[in-house]
N, C-alpha and C positions, 0 to 999 in steps of 0.2 A: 524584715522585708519592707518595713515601712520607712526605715530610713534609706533604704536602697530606692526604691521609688522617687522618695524626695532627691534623692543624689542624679538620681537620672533624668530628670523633671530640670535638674539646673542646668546639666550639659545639653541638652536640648534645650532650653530657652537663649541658651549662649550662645548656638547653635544659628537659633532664628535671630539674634541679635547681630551676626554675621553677615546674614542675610540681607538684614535691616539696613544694616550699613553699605553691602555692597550693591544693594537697590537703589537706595539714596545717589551713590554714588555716581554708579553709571547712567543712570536717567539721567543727572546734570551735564553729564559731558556727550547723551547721545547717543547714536548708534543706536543698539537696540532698548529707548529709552521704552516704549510703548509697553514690551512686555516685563520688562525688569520692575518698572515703575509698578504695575498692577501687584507687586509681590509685597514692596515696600507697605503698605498699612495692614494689611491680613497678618505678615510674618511681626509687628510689632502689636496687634492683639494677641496672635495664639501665647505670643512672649510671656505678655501679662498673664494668661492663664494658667500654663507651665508654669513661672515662678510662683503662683499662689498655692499650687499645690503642694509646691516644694517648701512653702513656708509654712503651710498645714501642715504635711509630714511631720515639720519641726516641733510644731507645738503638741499635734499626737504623743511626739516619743518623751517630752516632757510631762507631758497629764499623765503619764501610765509613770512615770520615770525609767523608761528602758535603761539598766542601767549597764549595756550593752554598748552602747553611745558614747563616746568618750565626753565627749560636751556635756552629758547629762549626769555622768558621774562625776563630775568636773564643778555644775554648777547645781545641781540637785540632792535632793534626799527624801527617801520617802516618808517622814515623819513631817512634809512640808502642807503646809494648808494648800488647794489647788492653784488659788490665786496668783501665790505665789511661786506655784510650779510654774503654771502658765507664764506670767512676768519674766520668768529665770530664764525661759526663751531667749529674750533679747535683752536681758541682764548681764551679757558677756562681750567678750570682741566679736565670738563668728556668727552669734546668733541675730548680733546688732546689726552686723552689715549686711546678713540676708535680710531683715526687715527694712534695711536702705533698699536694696536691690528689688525689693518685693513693691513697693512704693512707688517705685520708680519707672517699672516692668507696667504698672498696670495705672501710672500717670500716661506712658506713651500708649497704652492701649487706646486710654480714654482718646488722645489727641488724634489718634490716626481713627479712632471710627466715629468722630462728632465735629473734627475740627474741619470747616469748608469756607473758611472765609478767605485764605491768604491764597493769592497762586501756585497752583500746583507744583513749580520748582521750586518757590520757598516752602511750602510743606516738605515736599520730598528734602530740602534740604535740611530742616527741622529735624524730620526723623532722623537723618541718617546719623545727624549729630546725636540726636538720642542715643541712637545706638552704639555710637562710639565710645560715647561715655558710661554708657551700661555695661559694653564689653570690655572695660579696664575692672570695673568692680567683680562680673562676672571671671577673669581671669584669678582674681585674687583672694573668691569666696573656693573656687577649684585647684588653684595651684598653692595657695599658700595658708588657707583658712578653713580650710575641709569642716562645715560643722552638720555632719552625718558620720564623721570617722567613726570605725568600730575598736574595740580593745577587742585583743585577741583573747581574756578573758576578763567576762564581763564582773564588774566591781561587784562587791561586799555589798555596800554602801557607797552610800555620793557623800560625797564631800560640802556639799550644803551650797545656798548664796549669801553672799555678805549681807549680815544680818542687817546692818545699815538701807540695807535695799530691799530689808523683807517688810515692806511697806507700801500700800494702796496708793502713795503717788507717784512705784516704779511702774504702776499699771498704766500712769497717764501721760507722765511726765519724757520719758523718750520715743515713744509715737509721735505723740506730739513734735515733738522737735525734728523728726526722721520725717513728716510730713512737709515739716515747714520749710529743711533742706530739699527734699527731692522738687517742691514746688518752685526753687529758684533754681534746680539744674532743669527745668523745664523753660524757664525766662532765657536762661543761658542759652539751650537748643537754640529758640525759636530767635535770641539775637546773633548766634553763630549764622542760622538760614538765613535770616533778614542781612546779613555783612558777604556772605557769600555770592546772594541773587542781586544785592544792590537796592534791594526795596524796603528801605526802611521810612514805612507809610503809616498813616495812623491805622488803617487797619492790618497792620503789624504789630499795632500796639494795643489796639483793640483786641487782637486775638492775645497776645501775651499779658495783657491788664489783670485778669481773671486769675489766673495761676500764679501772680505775684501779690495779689488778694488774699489769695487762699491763702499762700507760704505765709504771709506775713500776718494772719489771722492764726496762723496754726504756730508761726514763732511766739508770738504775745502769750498765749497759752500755756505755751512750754516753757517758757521763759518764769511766768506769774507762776506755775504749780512748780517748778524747780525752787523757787526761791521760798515759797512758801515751805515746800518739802526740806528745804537746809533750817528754814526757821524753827519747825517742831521738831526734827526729827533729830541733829544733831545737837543739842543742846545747849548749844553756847549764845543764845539769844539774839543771832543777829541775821537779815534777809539776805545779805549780801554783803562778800567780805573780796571778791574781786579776785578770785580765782583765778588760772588760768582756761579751766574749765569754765567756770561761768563766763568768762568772757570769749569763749570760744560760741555759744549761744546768743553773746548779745553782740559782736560784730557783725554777724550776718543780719541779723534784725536791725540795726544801724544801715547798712548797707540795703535792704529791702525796702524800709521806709524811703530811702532817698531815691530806689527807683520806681515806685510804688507814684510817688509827686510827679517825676518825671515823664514817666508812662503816660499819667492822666493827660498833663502836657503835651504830649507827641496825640495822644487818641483826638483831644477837643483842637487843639489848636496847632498843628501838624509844626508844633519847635520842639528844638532840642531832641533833638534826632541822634547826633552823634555823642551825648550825653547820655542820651535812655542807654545805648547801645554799652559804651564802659560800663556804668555802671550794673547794666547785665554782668559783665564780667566779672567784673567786682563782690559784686555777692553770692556769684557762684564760688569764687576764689575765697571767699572767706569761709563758707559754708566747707566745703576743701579745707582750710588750715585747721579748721576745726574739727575734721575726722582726722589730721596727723596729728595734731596734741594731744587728743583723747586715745587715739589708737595706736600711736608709735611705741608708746612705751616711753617718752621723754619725759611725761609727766609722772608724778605718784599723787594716785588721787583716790577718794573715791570713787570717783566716775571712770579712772582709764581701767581701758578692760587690758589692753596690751602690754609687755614686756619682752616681747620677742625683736630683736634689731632688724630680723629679716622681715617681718611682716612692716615694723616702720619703714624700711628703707622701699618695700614695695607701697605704700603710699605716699611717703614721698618721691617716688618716680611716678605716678599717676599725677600726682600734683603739679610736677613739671610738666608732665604734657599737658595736660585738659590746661590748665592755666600760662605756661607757657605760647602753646598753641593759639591762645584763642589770643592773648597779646598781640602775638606776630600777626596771624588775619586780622585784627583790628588797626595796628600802626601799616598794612598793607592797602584796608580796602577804606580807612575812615576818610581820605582823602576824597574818594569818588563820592561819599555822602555828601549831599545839598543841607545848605544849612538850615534849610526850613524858615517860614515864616519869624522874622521878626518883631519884637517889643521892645518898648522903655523902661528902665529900672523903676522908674510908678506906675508898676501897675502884680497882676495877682502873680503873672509869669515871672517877673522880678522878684517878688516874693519867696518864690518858691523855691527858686535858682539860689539866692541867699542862704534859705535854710538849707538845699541842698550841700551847701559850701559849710555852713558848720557842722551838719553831719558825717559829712566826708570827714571835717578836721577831728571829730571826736573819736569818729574812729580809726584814726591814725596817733590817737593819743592811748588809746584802747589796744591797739596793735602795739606800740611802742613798746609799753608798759605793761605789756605780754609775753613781748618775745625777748627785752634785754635780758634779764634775769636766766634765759636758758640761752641767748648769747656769750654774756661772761661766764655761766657753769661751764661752756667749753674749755675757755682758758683758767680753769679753776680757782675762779673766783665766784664766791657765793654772795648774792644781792636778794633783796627783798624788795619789791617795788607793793605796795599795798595803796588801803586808800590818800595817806599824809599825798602821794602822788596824783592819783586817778580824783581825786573829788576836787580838788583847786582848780587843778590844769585842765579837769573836762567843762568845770562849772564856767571857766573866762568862754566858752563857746554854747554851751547850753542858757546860759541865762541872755544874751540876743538873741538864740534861734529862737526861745518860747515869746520874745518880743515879736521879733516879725510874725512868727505864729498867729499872736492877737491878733495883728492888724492885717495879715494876709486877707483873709477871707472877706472884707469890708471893701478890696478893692476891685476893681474892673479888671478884666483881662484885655489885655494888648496893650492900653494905653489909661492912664488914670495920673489924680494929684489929690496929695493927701489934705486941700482943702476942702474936697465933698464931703470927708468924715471929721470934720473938726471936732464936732460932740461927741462921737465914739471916740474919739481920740485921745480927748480930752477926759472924758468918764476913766477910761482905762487907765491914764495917767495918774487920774488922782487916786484911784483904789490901789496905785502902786506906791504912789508916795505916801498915803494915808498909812498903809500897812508898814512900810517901813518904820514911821516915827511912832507908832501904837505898842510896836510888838518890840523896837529897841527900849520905849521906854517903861513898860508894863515889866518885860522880862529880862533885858538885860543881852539878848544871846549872843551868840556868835555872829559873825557876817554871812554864811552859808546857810544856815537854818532861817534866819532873819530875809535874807533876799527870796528863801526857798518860800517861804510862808507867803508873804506877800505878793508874790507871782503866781502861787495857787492863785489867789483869789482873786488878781486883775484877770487872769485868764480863764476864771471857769463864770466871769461875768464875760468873757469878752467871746467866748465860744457860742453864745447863743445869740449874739449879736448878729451874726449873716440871717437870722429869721426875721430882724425888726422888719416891720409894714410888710410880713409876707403872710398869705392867710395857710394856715399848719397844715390844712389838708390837702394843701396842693402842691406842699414843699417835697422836691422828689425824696426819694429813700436815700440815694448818695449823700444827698445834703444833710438828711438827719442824720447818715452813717459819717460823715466829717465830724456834724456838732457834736456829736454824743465820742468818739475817740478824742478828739479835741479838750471837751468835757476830764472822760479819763485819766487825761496825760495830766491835767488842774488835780484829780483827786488824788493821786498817785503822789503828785508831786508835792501834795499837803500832808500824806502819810507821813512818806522819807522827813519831812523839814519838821515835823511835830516828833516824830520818832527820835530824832537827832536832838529837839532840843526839850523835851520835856521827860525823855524817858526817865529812870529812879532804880537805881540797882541796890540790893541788900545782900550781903552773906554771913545766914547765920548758922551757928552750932546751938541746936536743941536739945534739950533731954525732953523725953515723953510729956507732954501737958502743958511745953513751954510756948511761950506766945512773943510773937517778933510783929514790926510794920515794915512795908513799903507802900511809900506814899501814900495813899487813902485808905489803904488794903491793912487789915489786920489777920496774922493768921500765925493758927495756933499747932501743933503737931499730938493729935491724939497718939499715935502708937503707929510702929514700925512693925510690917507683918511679911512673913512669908506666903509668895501666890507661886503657884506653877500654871505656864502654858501648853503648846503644843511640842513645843521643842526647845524651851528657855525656861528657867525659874529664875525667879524676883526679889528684892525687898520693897516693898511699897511703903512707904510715907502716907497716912491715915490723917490727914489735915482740913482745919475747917478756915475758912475765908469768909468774912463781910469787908463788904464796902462800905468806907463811911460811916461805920456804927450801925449798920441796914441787918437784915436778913443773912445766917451764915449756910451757909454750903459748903458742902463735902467736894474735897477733890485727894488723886490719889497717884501722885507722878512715882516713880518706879526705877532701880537700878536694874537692869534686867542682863542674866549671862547666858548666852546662847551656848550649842554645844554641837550645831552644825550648819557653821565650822565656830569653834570656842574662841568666842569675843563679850565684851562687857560693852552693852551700852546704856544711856538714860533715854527713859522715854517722860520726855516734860507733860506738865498740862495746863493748858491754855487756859481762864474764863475770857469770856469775851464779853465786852461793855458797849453799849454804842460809843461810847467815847475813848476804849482803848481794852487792853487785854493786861491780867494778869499772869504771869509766866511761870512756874515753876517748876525745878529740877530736883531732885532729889539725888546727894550725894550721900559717902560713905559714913562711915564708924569713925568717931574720934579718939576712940579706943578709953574713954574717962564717963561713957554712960549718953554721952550727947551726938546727935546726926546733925551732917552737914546740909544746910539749903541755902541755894540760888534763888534770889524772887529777883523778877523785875517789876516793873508798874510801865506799860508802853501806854501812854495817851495817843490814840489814833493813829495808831499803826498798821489796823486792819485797813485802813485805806489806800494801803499802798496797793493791797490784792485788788478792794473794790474799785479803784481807778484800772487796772490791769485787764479786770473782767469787764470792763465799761470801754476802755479799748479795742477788744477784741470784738466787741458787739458794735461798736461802729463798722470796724473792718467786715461786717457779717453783713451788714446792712447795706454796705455798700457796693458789698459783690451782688446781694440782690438785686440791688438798684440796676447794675452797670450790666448783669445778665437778663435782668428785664429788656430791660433795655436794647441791648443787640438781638434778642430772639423776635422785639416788635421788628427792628429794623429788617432782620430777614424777613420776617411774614410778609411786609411792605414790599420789599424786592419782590419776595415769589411772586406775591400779589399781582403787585406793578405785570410783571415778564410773563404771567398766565393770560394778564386780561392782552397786551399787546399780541401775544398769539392768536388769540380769541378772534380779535380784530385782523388778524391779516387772514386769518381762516373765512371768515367773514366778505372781505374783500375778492 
C-alpha cells in the first residue's frame, strides 16, 4: 500500500507540475494572466510536498525491505544494516532520479513561497521553466523508470547493493551531489525567465546568486567525500584517477564556479550580463551530460546505475531539449541583452573575466577527454584518455587562473593599475620564485608537483592579502567567505603537489611476524585471522606500525567477500599523521606461507580533503554573507515604503 501511495503522490505532483507550466505560460502571453497566474506558486509548493512523500514511501519500503518492490529486491537484502538499507534507496538508477526529482520539487517550492524580489513575469517565468524541466524527469521516473514497480510475486530474497557502496560515504556522497545539481537547474530556471522577460538585472542575479551558492557549496562536498570515498574504499591508493564519472561531477563544478564570479559581477556591478546568462546554461548542460554518462548505460562503472538503451536514449532526448532549447532562446534573445556597464582589463572585473576563460577552457579539456574515448568506441576503436592527458593539458590553464587568482582580489573594481599593489605583488612573486628553486633543488621533482608546490604557498599568502590595513571585525562575511575558499583551493592544491611528489609505495609478501618499511613507517604482520560481519566474512591482516622508530600501533586492513550479492573486496586502513597518512591493503595467499601487502607512505595528502572542507566553508560563509545581506536590504525597502505611507496618511 505504501508503494502505491508513493506511486500516486508522483503522478499528482506531475500533475501539478503541468500546471506549473501551463500557469507560467499563459500569464506571459495574457488574457487570462490574473487568474492562471495565482495557480503558478501554490501548484509548485503542493509539487514539493507530493514528491516528498513519494520519496518517503521510497525509503519506508526500503527500511522494512518490502521485498514486494521490485527495486528493493533488486537493490536490497534483509541481512543489510539499516543504513545501508536506507542509502540503497538512491543507490540505484530509479531511486537516484527520484531523489533528483525530490530536490528539485521542493527547490521550486522553496522559490515560489520566499522568492519576491524579481518582477512578477520573470518569476512566473522562472517557474514555469521549472516546471518544464521537472515534467521531463517526472515523465521518465513514470514512463520509463517506475521505482514502486511491483513483482507479481514477491522475492525470496533481495539480491543485495554492491557492496562497494555498502559504505557511509554512499549516505553523503550523492545527496550531496543531487543537491549541487538541482541547485544549478534552479540558476538555469531563473536565467531561462530572465532571457525570456528581457530583464537580466542585478536583482536577477541577486535572486539567482544564492542558489548557485548553494549548488556549488553542495558540489565541493560531493565532489571532497566522492574522492575521499574512492581513496579508502577502493583500494588502489589514489583520490582521483579521472573517470568518466568523476568528471561528470567536476565539470558542472567547473562550470558553477565560473558562474558563481559572474553572478557576483552582474549583482555588485550590473556587467556581464550576457555572460552570467550562457553560463547558466552551461552548467545546467553539464550537470545533464552527467546524468546521461552515469545513467545511460554508455558507461561501466561503479557509479552507473543504468544499462537499459531505452532509458539512455530517453535521457538523451531530455538532454536535447532542456539544452537544446535553452541554446536556441539564448542565440534568439542574447541579442536584445544590454551589455551592461563597462570596465578595463586592470581592474578586479578583468580579473574575473580572465579566470572565467580558463575555466571555461579547462572544462572543455575535461569534456574533450570525456567524451573522445566513447566517441571512437562507436567506430570500434578503444582509447584510453587518463591522467598522461588531463593533468598537462588542464595544468597550461590552471596554473594562470591560480595567478590571476592571487592577484584578483588586490584590485579595484571598474578601473585599476597594477602599480598600487607593487609590494603585494612583488611579495607574491618572490614566494613563487623562491619555491621554485627550493623545492627543485632540495628535491629534484617533476615540473607539475614543483610548479604545484610553489603555487600553494604564493597563494595561500596571497589569499589573506585583501584583509591587509582592514580592521577583522568589520571585514563582511563574503569577504572572509572569498579568503577562507581562496585559502582552500592553496591547501588542496599543496595536498595534490605533495601527494604526487613525495608519496612511497611498497609491496610486500610476509609470512606471520615478518617486518617490511615504507618510508618512515615500519610494519610488522602479526598473524592473519578470520573475522565475520553482517553479511560478509574476512581475512584481516593483524599488523603493528611505528613511525620513525616511535610508539607501535595496531592496525587491521581486511580482504572481505560479501555474499549479497557475492564480490570480494579490500577494506584498507588509514593512520593519519599531521604530515601525511599511512595506507594499507591487505592482499591474498601466496600459496608458499606468505601474505600479500600494499603500504603507501602519502606525505600530506590529507590536505587535499582539508583544503576541499575549507572551500566549502568559504562557499557557506558567503551565502551568509550575501543572504544577510539582501534580507537587511528588504527590511530597508519595507521600512523605507511603510514610513512614506505613514507620511501621506499623515498628509
Amino acid at each position: 500500500m505504501i508503494a502505491e501511495i508513493g506511486l500516486a503522490a508522483l503522478w499528482l505532483a506531475a500533475a501539478l507540475a503541468v500546471l506549473q507550466l501551463l500557469g507560467g505560460v499563459l500569464a506571459l502571453r495574457g488574457g487570462t494572466t490574473s487568474d492562471i497566474a495565482a495557480l503558478t506558486r501554490p501548484a509548485a509548493i503542493l509539487q514539493g510536498g507530493l514528491v516528498a512523500v513519494s520519496f518517503g514511501a521510497l525509503l519506508y519500503v526500503f527500511a522494512i525491505t518490502d521485498l514486494s518492490v521490485k527495486l528493493v529486491a533488486m537493490n536490497s537484502h534483509t541481512l543489510k544494516p539499516l543504513i545501508f538499507k536506507l542509502s540503497g534507496a538512491w543507490g540505484n538508477h530509479e531511486g537516484s532520479m527520484l531523489l533528483w526529482v525530490t530536490v528539485m520539487a521542493l527547490a521550486g517550492a522553496l522559490i515560489a513561497g520566499i522568492e519576491r524580489r524579481l518582477p512578477e513575469r520573470t518569476m512566473q517565468a522562472t517557474l514555469a521553466a521549472q516546471g518544464f524541466v521537472a515534467l521531463g524527469f517526472y515523465a521518465f521516473l513514470l514512463l520509463s523508470s517506475n521505482p514502486f514497480e511491483r513483482l507479481a510475486q514477491p522475492a525470496v530474497e533481495g539480491l543485495g547493493l554492491n557492496p562497494l557502496l555498502q559504505d557511509i560515504g554512499l549516505a553523503l556522497h550523492p545527496p550531496t551531489l543531487y543537491f549541487g545539481y538541482v541547485g544549478l537547474s534552479v540558476a538555469f530556471s531563473f536565467a531561462v525567465g530572465a532571457l525570456v522577460t528581457k530583464q537580466v538585472t542585478p536583482a536577477f542575479a541577486r535572486a539567482m546568486r544564492p542558489w548557485i551558492l548553494g549548488a556549488w557549496v553542495f558540489l565541493t562536498l560531493g565532489i571532497t567525500a566522492g574522492s575521499y570515498w574512492a581513496y579508502y574504499e577502493l583500494g588502489w591508493g589514489g583520490y582521483w584517477f579521472w573517470d568518466p564519472v568523476e568528471n561528470a561531477s567536476l565539470m558542472p563544478w567547473l562550470a558553477a564556479t565560473a558562474l558563481l564570479h559572474s553572478a557576483s559581477v552582474l549583482a555588485s556591478r550590473d556587467a556581464l550580463r550576457v555572460w552570467t546568462i550562457m553560463l547558466g546554461v552551461v552548467a545546467f548542460s553539464m550537470s545533464m551530460l552527467g546524468t546521461f554518462l552515469v545513467r545511460s548505460g554508455i558507461l561501466t562503472s561503479v557509479h552507473a546505475f543504468a544499462v537499459d538503451p531505452e532509458r539512455g536514449s530517453f535521457i538523451l532526448f531530455l538532454l536535447a531539449l532542456y539544452i537544446g532549447g535553452a541554446l536556441l532562446l539564448f542565440a534568439l534573445r542574447a541579442g536584445a541583452i544590454s551589455e551592461g556597464e563597462r570596465f578595463s582589463v586592470a581592474s578586479r572585473e578583468g580579473a574575473l573575466v580572465v579566470n572565467n576563460v580558463m575555466l571555461s577552457a579547462i572544462l572543455a579539456v575535461v569534456l574533450l577527454g570525456t567524451l573522445y574515448p566513447l566517441l571512437t568506441e562507436a567506430f570500434d576503436v578503444r582509447v584510453s584518455v587518463g591522467p598522461p592527458y588531463f593533468n598537462p593539458v588542464g595544468a597550461v590553464f590552471t596554473f594562470p587562473m591560480l595567478a590571476v587568482m592571487a592577484v584578483g582580489p588586490l584590485l579595484r573594481w571598474r578601473r585599476d593599475g597594477f602599480g598600487r599593489q607593487t609590494k603585494e605583488l612583488a611579495l607574491i612573486g618572490a614566494l613563487l620564485l623562491s619555491g621554485l628553486i627550493l623545492f627543485a633543488l632540495l628535491f629534484g621533482m617533476a615540473i607539475l608537483p614543483l610548479l604545484g608546490l610553489s603555487m600553494a604557498i604564493a597563494l595561500a599568502v596571497a589569499s589573506f592579502l585583501p584583509l591587509k590595513g582592514r580592521k577583522l571585525r568589520r571585514v563582511p562575511i563574503e569577504t572572509w567567505g572569498m579568503v577562507i575558499a581562496h585559502f582552500g583551493i592553496a591547501v588542496a592544491l599543496f595536498g595534490m603537489a605533495s601527494e604526487s611528489a613525495f608519496s612511497t609505495e611498497k609491496l610486500a609478501a610476509l609470512e606471520e611476524g615478518g617486518t617490511t618499511q615504507v618510508g618512515p613507517w615500519s610494519v610488522q604482520l602479526q598473524a592473519v585471522e578470520p573475522v565475520a560481519g553482517p553479511n560478509w566474512t574476512a581475512l584481516s591482516g593483524r599488523m603493528t606500525v611505528a613511525y620513525d622508530g616511535g610508539e607501535p600501533s595496531e592496525i587491521t586492513p581486511q580482504s572481505r567477500n560479501f555474499w549479497a550479492p557475492p564480490q570480494q573486496t579490500t577494506e584498507s586502513v588509514l593512520v593519519t599523521r599531521w604530515n601525511g597518512q599511512l595506507y594499507a591493503v591487505m592482499g591474498g595467499d601466496s600459496n608458499d606461507g606468505r601474505w600479500q601487502l600494499r603500504l603507501w607512505w602519502k606525505p600530506f595528502v590529507t590536505f587535499i580533503w582539508y583544503g576541499g572542507l575549507l572551500i566549502a566553508l568559504g562557499g557557506v560563509l558567503a551565502l551568509v554573507g550575501r543572504v544577510r545581506k539582501d534580507l537587511k536590504r528588504r527590511f530597508v525597502k519595507r521600512r523605507g515604503a511603510e514610513r512614506r505611507t505613514e507620511m501621506e496618511e499623515l498628509a
